[in-house]
C-alpha positions as CSV (number, residue, x, y, z in Angstrom):
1,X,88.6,76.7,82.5
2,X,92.1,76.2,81.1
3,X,90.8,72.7,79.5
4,X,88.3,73.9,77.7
5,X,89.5,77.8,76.9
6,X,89.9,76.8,72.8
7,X,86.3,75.3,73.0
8,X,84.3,78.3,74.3
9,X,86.4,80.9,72.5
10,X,85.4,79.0,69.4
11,X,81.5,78.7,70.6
12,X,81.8,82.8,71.6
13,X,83.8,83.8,68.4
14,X,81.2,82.4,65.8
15,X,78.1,83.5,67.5
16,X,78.9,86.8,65.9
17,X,75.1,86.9,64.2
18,X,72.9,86.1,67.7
19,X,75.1,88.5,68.9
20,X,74.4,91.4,66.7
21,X,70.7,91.2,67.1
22,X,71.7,92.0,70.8
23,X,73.6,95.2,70.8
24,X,74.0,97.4,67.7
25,X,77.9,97.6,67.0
26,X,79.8,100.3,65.5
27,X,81.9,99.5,62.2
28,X,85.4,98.3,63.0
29,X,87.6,99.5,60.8
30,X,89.8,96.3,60.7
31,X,92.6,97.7,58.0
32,X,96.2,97.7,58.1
33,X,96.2,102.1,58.4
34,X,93.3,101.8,60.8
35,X,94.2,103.4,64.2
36,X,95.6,100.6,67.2
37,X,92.6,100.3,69.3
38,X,93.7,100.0,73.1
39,X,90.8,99.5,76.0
40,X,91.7,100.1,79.3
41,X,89.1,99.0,82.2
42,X,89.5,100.6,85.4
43,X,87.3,99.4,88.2
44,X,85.5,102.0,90.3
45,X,82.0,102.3,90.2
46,X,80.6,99.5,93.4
47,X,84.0,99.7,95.2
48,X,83.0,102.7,96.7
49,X,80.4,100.2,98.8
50,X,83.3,98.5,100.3
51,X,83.8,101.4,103.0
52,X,86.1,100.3,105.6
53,X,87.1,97.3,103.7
54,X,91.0,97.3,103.6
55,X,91.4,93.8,102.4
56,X,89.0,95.2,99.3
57,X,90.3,97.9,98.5
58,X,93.8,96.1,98.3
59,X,92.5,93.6,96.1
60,X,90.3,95.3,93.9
61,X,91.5,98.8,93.6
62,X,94.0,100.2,91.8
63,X,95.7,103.8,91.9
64,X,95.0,105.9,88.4
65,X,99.3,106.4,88.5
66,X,99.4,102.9,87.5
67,X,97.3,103.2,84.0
68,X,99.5,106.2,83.4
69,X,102.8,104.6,83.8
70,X,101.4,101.1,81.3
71,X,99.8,103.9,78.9
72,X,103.4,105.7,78.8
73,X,105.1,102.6,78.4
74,X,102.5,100.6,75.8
75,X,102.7,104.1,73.6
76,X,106.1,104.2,73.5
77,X,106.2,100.6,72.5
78,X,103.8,101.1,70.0
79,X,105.6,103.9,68.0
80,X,108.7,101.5,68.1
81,X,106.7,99.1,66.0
82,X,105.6,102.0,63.7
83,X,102.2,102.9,64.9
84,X,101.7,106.4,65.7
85,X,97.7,106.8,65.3
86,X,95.9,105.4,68.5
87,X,93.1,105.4,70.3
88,X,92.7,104.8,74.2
89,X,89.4,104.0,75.4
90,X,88.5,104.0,78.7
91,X,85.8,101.9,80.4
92,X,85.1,103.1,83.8
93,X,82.0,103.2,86.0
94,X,81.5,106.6,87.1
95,X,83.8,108.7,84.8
96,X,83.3,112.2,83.1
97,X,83.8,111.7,79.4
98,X,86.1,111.8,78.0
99,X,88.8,110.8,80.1
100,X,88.1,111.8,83.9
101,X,88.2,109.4,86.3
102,X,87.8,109.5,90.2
103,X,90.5,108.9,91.9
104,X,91.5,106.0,94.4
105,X,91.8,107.6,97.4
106,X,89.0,110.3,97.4
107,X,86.4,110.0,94.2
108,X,87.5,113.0,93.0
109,X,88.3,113.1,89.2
110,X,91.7,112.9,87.5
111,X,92.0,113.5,83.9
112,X,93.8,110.9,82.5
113,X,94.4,112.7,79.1
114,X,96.7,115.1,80.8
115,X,99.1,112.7,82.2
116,X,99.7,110.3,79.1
117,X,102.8,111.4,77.5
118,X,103.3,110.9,73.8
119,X,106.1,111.7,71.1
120,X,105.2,114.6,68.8
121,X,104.6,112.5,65.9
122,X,101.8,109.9,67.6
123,X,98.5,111.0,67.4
124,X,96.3,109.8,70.2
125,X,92.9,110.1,71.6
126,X,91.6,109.4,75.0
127,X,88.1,109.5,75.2
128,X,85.5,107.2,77.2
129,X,84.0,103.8,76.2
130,X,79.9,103.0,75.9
131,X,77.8,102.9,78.8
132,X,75.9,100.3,78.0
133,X,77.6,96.6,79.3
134,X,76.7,94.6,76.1
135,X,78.8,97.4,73.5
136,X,81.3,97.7,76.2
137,X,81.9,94.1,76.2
138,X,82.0,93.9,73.0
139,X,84.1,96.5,72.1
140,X,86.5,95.7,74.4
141,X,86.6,92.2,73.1
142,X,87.5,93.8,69.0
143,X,90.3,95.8,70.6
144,X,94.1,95.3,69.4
145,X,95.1,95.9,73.2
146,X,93.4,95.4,76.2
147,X,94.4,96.5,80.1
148,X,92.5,95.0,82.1
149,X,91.1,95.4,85.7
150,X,91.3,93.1,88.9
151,X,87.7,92.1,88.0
152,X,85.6,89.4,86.5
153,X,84.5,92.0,83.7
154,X,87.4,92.5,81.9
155,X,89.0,88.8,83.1
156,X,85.9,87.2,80.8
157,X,86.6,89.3,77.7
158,X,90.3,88.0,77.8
159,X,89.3,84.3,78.4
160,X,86.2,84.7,75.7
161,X,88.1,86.9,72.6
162,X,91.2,86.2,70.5
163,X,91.7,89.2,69.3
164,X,93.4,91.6,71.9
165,X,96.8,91.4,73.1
166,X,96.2,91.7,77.4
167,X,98.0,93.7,79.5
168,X,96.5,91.8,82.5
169,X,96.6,93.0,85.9
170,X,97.1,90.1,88.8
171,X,93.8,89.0,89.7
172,X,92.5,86.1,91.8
173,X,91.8,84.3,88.5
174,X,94.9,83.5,87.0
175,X,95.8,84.5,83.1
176,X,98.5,81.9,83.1
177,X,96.8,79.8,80.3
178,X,95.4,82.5,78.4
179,X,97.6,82.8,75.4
180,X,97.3,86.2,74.1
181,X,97.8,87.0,77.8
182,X,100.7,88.9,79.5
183,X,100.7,89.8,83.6
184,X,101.5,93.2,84.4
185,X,104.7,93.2,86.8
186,X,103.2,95.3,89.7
187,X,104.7,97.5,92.5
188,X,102.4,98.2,95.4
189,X,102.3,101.7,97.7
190,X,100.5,102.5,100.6
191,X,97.6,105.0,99.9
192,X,95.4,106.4,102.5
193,X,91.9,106.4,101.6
194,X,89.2,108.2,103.3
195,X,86.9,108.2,100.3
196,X,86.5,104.7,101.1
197,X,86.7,105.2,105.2
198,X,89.8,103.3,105.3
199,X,92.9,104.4,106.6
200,X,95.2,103.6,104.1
201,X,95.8,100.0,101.7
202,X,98.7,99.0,100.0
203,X,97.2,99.5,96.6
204,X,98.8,98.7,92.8
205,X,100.6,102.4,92.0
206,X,103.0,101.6,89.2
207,X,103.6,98.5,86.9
208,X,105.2,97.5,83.8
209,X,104.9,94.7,80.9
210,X,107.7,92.6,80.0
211,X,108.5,94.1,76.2
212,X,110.3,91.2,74.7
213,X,107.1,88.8,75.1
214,X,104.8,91.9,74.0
215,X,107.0,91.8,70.9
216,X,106.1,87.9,70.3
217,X,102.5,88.5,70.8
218,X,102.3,91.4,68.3
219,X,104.2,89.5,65.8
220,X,101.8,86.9,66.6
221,X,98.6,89.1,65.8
222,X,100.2,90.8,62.9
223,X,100.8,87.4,61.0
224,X,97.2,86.4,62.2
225,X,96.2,89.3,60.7
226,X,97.5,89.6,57.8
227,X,96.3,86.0,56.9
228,X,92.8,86.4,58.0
229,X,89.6,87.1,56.2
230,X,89.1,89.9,58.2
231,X,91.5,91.8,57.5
C-alpha cells in the first residue's frame, strides 16, 4: 500500500466524473471565507454484535469523551490560525441527528453538541453527516479535517483523498506513510460495558494531536490551496 499510495490517489482523485454519475454531491464551497469543514467518524453501528467480545470492544471502540477532548483541542487550534466559522459533521451509524450519539458503554445517546466548548467569537455547528455510504464517503473525503475511526471506513478515505488533514486514531493499519496523516496520542481507561455484555475494556477515553506538526500540515494545505485550480 505505501508503494503505490501516490498512484491510486491519483487514479481516485481524477475519476471525479464516473463518480458523480454515482452519488449526487452537494456544492462545496471551496473559497477562502468558506467555513473549515471537519468530519469526525465514530464507529458504532455493528459493534454492538460483538457482545462479550472484550478484545473487540478494546480495539474497535472508542469512548464519546475522547471526540470531545480532540474537538476542544482542534477548535481551539483553529481559531489560533484565524478561523472562527466551522462545521463538525458527524458520521455515525445509529445517531439521532444532529449530534446524538450512543454511548460506549450502554447505547444510550450523548449529545455531542453540548459538550464541545468554543470561544464566543467561533461559530460552529454540529450536526450529522448523510446516510447513504457513497455521499458519506465522499464528503468525508472533500473535508479540510478529518478524525477518523479505528475502522477500515474512514482508514480508506485517508489513504484515497488529499485533501483533509487526519486526525487519525491508532488502528491496526498503520497511517505512518500517509502524508497528510497525523496519529492521535491516546490515553486508554477502563470502562465497564454492559451494553455490549462485557464487563469492562480498556477503551480510548482522552487523546490529543501533536500541534506543532498540525501547524506544518495546515501551512501545507493552505499553500496547496491557494495555488490550486480549485480554489
Amino acid at each position: 500500500l505505501d508503494t503505490n499510495l501516490p498512484y491510486f490517489r491519483q487514479l481516485f482523485q481524477r475519476n471525479d466524473a464516473v463518480r458523480r454519475t454515482i452519488i449526487q454531491e452537494n456544492p462545496v464551497d471551496k473559497s477562502q471565507s468558506a467555513p473549515i469543514r471537519v468530519a469526525v467518524h465514530i464507529r458504532r453501528g455493528d459493534l454492538r454484535g460483538f457482545t462479550g467480545s472484550e478484545n473487540a470492544a478494546r480495539g474497535r471502540l472508542v469512548h464519546e469523551n475522547m471526540y470531545v477532548v480532540i474537538l476542544n483541542q482542534l477548535l481551539k487550534k483553529l481559531r489560533q490560525h484565524g478561523k472562527n466559522d466551522v462545521v463538525i459533521r458527524l458520521y455515525c451509524e445509529g445517531m439521532k441527528a444532529p449530534s446524538s450519539i450512543p454511548r460506549a458503554s450502554d447505547w444510550t445517546f450523548f449529545n455531542l453538541s453540548d459538550e464541545v466548548n468554543f470561544y464566543p467569537s467561533q461559530n460552529v455547528k454540529i450536526d450529522a453527516g448523510p446516510n447513504g455510504t457513497l455521499q458519506a464517503f465522499d464528503e468525508m473525503c472533500l473535508s479540510d479535517i478529518l478524525v477518523t475511526g479505528p475502522s477500515g471506513f474512514s482508514f480508506l478515505v485517508s489513504y484515497l483523498c488529499s485533501a483533509p488533514i487526519v486526525l487519525a486514531v491508532p488502528f491496526w493499519q498503520s497511517y505512518g506513510y500517509i502524508p497528510n496523516a497525523l496519529s492521535l496520542e491516546i490515553n486508554r481507561s477502563s470502562i465497564p460495558l454492559p451494553g455490549l455484555g462485557v464487563k469492562s475494556a480498556d477503551l480510548i477515553f482522552t487523546a490529543s494531536f501533536n500541534e506543532s506538526r498540525f501547524d506544518l500540515l495546515w501551512h501545507k494545505k493552505k499553500i496547496h490551496k491557494r495555488f490550486s485550480s480549485d480554489s
